[in-house]
C-alpha distance (Angstrom), angle and dihedral (degrees) to the residues before:
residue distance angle dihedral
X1 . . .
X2 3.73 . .
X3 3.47 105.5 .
X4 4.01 110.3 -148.4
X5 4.02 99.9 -180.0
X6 3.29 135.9 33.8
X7 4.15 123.0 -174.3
X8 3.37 128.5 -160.3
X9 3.94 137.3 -152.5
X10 3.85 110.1 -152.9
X11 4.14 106.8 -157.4
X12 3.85 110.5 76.5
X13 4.33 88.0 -5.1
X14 3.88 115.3 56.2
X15 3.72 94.1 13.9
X16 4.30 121.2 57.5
X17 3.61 121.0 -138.6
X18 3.39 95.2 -81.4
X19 4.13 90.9 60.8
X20 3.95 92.6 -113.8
X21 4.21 121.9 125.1
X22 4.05 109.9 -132.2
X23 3.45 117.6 -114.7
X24 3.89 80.5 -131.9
X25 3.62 94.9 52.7
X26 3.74 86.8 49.6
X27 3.62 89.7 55.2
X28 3.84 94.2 45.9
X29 3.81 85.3 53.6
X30 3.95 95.1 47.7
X31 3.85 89.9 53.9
X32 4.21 96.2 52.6
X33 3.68 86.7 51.5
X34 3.94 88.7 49.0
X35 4.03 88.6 54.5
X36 3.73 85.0 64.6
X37 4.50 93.1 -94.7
X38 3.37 120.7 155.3
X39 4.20 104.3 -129.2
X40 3.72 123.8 -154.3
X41 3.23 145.0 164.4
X42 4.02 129.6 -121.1
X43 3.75 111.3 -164.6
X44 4.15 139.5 158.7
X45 3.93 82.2 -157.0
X46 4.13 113.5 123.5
X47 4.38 93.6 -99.0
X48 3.87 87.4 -110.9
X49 3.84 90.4 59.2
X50 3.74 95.3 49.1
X51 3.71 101.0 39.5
X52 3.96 95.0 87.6
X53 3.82 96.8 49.3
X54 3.75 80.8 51.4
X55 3.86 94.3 47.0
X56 3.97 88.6 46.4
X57 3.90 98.6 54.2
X58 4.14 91.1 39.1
X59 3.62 93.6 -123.2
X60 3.84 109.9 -160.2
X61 3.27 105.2 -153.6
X62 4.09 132.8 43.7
X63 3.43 123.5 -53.1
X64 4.26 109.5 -113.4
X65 3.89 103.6 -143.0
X66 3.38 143.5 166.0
X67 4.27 87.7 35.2
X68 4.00 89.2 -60.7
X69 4.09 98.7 -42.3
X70 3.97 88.3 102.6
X71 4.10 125.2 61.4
X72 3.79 105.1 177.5
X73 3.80 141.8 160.1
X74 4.37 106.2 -128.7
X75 3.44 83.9 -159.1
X76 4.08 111.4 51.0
X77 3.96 93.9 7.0
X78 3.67 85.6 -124.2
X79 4.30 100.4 163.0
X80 3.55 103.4 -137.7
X81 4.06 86.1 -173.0
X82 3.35 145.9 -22.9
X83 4.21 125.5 -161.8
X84 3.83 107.5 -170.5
X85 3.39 134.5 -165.2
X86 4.12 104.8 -104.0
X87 4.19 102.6 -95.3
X88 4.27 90.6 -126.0
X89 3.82 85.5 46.6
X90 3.72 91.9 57.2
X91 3.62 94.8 37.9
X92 3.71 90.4 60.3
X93 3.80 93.3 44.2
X94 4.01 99.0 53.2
X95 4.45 88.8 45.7
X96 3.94 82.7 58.5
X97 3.47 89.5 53.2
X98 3.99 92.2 60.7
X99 3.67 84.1 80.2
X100 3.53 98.3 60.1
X101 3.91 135.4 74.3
X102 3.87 90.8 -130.0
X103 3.37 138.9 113.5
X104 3.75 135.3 -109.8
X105 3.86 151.0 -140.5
X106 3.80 131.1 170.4
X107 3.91 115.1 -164.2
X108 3.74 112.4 -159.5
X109 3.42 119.0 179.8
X110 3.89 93.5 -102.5
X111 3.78 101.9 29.8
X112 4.00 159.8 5.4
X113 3.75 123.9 -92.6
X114 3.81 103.1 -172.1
X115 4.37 116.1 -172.0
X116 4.57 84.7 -135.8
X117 3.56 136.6 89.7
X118 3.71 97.1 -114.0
X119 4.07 114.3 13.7
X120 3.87 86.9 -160.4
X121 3.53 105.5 55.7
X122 4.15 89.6 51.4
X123 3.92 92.7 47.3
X124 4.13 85.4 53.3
X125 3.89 91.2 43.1
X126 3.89 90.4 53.7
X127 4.12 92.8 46.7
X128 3.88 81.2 61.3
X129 3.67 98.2 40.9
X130 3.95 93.5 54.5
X131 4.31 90.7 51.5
X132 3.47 96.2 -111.0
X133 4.11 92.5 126.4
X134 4.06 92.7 100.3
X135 4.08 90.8 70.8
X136 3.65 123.8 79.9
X137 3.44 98.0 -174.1
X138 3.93 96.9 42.1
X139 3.62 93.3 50.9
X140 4.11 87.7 51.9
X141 3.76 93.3 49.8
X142 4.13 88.8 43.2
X143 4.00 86.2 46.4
X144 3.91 89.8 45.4
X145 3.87 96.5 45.5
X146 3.71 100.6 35.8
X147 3.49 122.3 19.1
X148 4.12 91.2 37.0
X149 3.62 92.9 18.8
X150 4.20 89.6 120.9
X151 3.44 144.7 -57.2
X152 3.66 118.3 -11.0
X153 3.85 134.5 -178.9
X154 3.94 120.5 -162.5
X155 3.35 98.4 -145.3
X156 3.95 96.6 179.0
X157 3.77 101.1 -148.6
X158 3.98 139.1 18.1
X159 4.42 89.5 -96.6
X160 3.71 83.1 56.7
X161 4.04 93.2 55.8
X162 3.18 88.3 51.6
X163 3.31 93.8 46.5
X164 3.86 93.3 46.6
X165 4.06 90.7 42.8
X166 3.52 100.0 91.9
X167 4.19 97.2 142.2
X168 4.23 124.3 50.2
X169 3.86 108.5 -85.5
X170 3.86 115.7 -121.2
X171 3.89 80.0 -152.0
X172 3.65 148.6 3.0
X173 4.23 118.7 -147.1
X174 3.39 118.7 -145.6
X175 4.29 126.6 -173.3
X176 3.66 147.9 155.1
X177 3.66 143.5 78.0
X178 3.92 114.2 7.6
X179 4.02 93.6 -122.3
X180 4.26 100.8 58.6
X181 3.80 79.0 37.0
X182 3.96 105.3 54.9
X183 4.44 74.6 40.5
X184 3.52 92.6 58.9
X185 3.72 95.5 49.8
X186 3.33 95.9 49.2
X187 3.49 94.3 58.3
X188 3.85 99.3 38.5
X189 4.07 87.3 53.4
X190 3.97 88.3 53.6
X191 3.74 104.4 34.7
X192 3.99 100.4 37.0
X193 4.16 95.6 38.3
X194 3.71 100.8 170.0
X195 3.78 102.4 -0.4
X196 3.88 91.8 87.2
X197 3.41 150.3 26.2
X198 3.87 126.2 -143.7
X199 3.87 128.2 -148.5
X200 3.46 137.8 142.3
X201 3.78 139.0 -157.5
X202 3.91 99.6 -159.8
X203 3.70 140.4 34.6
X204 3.76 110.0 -86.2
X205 3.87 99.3 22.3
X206 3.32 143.5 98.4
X207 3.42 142.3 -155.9
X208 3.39 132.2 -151.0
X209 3.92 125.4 -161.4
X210 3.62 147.6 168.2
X211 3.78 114.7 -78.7
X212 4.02 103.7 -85.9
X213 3.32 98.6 7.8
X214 3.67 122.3 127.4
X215 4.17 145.8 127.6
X216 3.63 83.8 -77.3
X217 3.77 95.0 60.6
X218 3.58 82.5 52.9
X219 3.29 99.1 54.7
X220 4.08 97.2 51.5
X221 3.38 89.9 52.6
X222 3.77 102.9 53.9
X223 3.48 88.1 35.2
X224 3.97 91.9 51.5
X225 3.88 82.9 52.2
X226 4.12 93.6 65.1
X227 4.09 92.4 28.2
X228 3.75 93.8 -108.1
X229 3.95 120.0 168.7
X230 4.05 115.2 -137.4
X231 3.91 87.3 -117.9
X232 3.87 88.1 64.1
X233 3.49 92.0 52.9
X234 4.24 122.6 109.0
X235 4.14 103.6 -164.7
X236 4.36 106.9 -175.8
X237 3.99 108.9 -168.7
X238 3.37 137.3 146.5
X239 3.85 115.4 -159.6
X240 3.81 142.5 25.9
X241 3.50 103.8 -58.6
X242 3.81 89.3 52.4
X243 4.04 86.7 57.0
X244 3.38 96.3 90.9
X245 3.65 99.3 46.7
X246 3.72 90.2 40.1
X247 4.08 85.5 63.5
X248 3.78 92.5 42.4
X249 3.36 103.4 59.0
X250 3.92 126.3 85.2
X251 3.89 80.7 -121.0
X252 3.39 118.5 22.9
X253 4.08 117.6 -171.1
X254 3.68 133.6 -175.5
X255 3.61 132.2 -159.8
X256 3.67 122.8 -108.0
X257 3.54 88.5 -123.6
X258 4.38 89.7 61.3
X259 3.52 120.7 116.8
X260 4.32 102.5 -97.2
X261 4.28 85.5 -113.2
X262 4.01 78.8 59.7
X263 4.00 96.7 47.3
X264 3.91 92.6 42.1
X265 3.79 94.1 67.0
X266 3.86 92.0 44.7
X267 3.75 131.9 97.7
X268 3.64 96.6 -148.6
X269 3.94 130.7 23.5
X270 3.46 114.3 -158.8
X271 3.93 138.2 -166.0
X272 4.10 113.6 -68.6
X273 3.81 113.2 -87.6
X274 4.10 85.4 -108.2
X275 3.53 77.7 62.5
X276 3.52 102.6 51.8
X277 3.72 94.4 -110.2
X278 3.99 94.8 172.1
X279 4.28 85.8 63.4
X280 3.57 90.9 64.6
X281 3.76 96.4 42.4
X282 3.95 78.7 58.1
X283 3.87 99.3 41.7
X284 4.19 84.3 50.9
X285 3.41 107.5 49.5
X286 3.56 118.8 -0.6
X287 3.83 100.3 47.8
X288 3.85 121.6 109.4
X289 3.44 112.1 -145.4
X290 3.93 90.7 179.6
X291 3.81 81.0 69.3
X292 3.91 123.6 70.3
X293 3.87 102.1 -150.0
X294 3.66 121.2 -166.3
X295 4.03 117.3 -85.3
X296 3.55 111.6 -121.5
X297 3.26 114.1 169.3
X298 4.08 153.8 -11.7
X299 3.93 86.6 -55.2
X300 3.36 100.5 61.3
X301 4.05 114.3 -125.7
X302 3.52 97.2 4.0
């Protein structure tokens, strides 16, 4: 199969454990695009905290955000489309949440509503929390992604989300303790049937999107934009809300580092993204060895 696309999440897949892109991934990623692929990125990251992984590996197609709700250009900001969850929908959604001890994110399309007194301060605190302290560069690529990673409103309490929610969410970010959490679900899969989907992309949150709206989506429409068939299609995750794109693609690959429910449904497992899981992806089915690339480094090819 000649493989024409290849899409990438970042979290856990382009980016190690300590938040830093490879130089060897980079390289891996520089030689699809030289074979003519079209490279993009699939993300559930707010579009302002993806855009400079995007910028860094030159992807050449748009960015996938917000879990599929956001089509944009990193480059011009051009929004290709944008599939938000119905403003009376989300309204409803974030006054159940006054009952629970959880907290809360909004994504709109141009900015972050966060349920805290200072959104900044809490992003920093949870850097520390996960043991990430001992890496310069990690915690400037977290700081740069996350904490500065767009515009962000403080809104202090759920009545000032709502107050501050003015446009429809693409998504709404849910976290906390795994009890109020499982509760939560529960009641958003009974009372909002059909006006949302859930996923998540790490233990103890939860996503909340647009009804049929997912990386998948995402995917067909970028691909529709360069006439690319599902079978041509590379998708590289490595948790549950890469699932569905893992199954969708022609060749769907998880990272070594995916849960085993992940890996299961996928046709390839590759190395863990500490590993540099996305070079053998490459080396496996997207390198040409009719064509003698230059050798740059200890590596080989890549």
């Amino acid at each position: 199969m000649r493989y024409k696309m290849l899409v990438l999440d970042i979290d856990g897949t382009l980016l190690n454990s300590k938040v830093i892109l490879n130089r060897e991934v980079k390289k891996a990623i520089n030689y699809a695009k030289q074979q003519g692929l079209i490279v993009t990125i699939a993300t559930g990251r707010f579009y302002y905290a993806a855009v400079s992984p995007a910028r860094i590996i030159g992807i050449n197609a748009p960015l996938i955000a917000n879990d599929g709700a956001q089509i944009q250009d990193v480059f011009t900001d051009k929004v290709y489309s944008f599939t938000p969850i119905p403003l009376d929908t989300a309204r409803e959604i974030v006054e159940v949440m006054e009952k629970y001890p959880l907290e809360l994110q909004v994504f709109l399309k141009d900015r972050k509503i966060y349920a805290g007194k200072c959104y900044q301060i809490a992003q920093i605190k949870k850097y520390f929390r996960r043991g990430r302290r001992y890496n310069l560069k990690g915690f400037y690529n977290y700081v740069r992604d996350f904490v500065f990673g767009g515009p962000t409103v403080s809104a202090g309490n759920i009545q000032g989300v709502l107050k501050n929610m003015t446009a429809p969410p693409a998504k709404i970010v849910v976290y906390g303790d795994k009890q109020p959490l499982q509760e939560l679900r529960n009641e958003l899969t009974s009372r909002f049937k059909g006006r949302v989907d859930l996923t998540s992309a790490i233990p103890r949150y939860m996503d909340i999107l647009p009804p049929g709206v997912s990386k998948v989506s995402g995917i067909q429409f970028v691909a529709n934009m360069f006439n690319i068939k599902r079978e041509e299609i590379i998708a590289v995750g490595d948790n549950f809300n890469d699932l569905a794109m893992i199954e969708y693609a022609g060749l769907g690959v998880a990272m070594g580092n995916a849960p085993e429910s992940v890996k299961q449904k996928a046709n390839f497992v590759t190395d863990s993204n500490d590993e540099n899981g996305i070079v053998k992806v490459v080396k496996q089915f997207i390198y040409d060895y009719s064509i003698r690339p230059v050798k740059t480094g200890k590596s080989g090819y890549f």
